[in-house]
N, C-alpha and C positions, 0 to 999 in steps of 0.2 A: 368732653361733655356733649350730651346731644341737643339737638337743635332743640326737641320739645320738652328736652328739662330749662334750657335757655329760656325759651317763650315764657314756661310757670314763672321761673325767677323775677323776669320782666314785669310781668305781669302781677304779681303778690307787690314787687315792686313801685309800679305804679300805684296800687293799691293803697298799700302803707306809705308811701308819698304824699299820696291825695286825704289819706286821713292826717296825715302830720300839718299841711296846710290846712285843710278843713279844720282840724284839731285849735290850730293858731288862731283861726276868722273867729270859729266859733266861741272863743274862750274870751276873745276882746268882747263880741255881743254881748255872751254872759255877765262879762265883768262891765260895762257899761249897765246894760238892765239895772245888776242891783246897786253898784252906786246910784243911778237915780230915783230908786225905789227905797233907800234908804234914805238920801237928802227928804224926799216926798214927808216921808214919815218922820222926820223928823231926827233921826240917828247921826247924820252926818256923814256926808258925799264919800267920803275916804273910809269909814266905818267897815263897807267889806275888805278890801286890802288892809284892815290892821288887824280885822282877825285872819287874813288868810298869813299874811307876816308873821304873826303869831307864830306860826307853824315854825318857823324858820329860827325869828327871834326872842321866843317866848313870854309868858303871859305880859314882858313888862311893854310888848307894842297894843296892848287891848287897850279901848278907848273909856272902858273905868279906872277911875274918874275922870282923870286927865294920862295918858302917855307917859312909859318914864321916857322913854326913846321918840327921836323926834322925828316929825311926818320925812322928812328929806330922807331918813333911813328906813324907814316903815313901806313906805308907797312905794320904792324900787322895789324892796326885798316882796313885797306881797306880790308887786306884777309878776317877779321874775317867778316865785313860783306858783302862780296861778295859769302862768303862759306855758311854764313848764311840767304842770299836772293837763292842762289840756292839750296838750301837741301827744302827752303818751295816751291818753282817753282818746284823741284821735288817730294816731298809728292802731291801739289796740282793735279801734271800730274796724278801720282801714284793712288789717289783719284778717279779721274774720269775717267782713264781705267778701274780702279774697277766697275763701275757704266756704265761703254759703254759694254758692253759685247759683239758687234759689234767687236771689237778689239781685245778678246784675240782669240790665238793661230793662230793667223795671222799676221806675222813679219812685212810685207808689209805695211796694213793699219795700225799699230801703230806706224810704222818707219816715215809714213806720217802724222800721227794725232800727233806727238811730233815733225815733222818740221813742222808744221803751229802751232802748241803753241808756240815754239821759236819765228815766226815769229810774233803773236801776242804781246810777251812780248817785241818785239825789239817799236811796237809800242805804247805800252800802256806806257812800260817805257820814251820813246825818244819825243813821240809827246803829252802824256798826262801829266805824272807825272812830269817827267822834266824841262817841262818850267814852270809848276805849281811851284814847289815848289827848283830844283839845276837847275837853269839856266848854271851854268859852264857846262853842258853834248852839250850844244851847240858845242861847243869847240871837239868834238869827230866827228870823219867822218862817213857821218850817213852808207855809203858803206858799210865797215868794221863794224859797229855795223851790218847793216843787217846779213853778214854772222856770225860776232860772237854769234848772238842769235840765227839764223833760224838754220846753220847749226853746228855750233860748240858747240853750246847748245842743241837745239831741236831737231836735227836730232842724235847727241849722246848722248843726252837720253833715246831715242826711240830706237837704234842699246843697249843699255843696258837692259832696261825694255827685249828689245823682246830678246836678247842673256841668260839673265837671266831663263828663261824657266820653275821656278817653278810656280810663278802665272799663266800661261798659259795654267800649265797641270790640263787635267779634266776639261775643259770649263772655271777656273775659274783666 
């Protein structure tokens, strides 16, 4: 193997690394925001993680009327795959700054290019995948999903990637 296919791997490497973490910070933000933008409103603190559970456990972790499955099951299964959809949203960011080279070592346009991926996933998840296959995301105010994904996700992902500073050094 050559040294300058080594460097790429390194480097795509670090890349996809720094979105796996980035992926994990940013997905706790996310998921902090909307439980308290849902206690706010009135819905109830745990409200996102039982429909994201949902996914996992089906319709009977949704918090009409009451739960059949109980919070002690609900609230791990929704973290786990709420941490586990944003670690691959952030590999996948991670991935293709590696691949845009337009982007690195320029805080600015990668700050921007990971709030319009947020923004992207607030609609692939809310207007495509969701009435496809969990209708209960109906049920979520598409408002607050915008900002939970565009800026609570994707714009602090991108303040991570681009604070992180080692992919960035040396073009790569």
């Amino acid at each position: 193997m050559s040294t300058a296919s080594q460097g790429v791997r390194t480097t795509a490497g670090r890349w996809v690394i720094a979105g796996l973490i980035g992926g994990l910070i940013a997905g706790v933000i996310f998921a902090a925001f909307e439980m308290v933008v849902a206690a706010i409103m009135g819905q109830g603190f745990f409200t996102p993680l039982m429909m994201i559970g949902a996914i996992g456990l089906g319709k009977e972790a949704l918090p009409t009327p009451k739960p059949m499955i109980g919070l002690s099951t609900i609230v791990p299964v929704g973290l786990a795959i709420h941490m586990f959809l944003s670690m691959i949203y952030g590999v996948v960011f991670g991935a293709f700054v590696w691949g845009v080279s337009f982007l690195h070592g320029n805080r600015l346009r990668l700050v921007g290019a990971a709030t319009v991926f947020g923004l992207v996933l607030w609609i692939v998840n809310f207007y495509v995948i969701a009435p496809l296959a969990f209708s209960w995301f109906a049920m979520a105010n598409p408002v607050v999903q915008f900002f939970a994904h565009t800026f609570f996700f994707g714009t602090v992902l991108g303040l991570l990637l681009s604070a992180r500073g080692a992919p960035g050094r040396n073009g790569g």
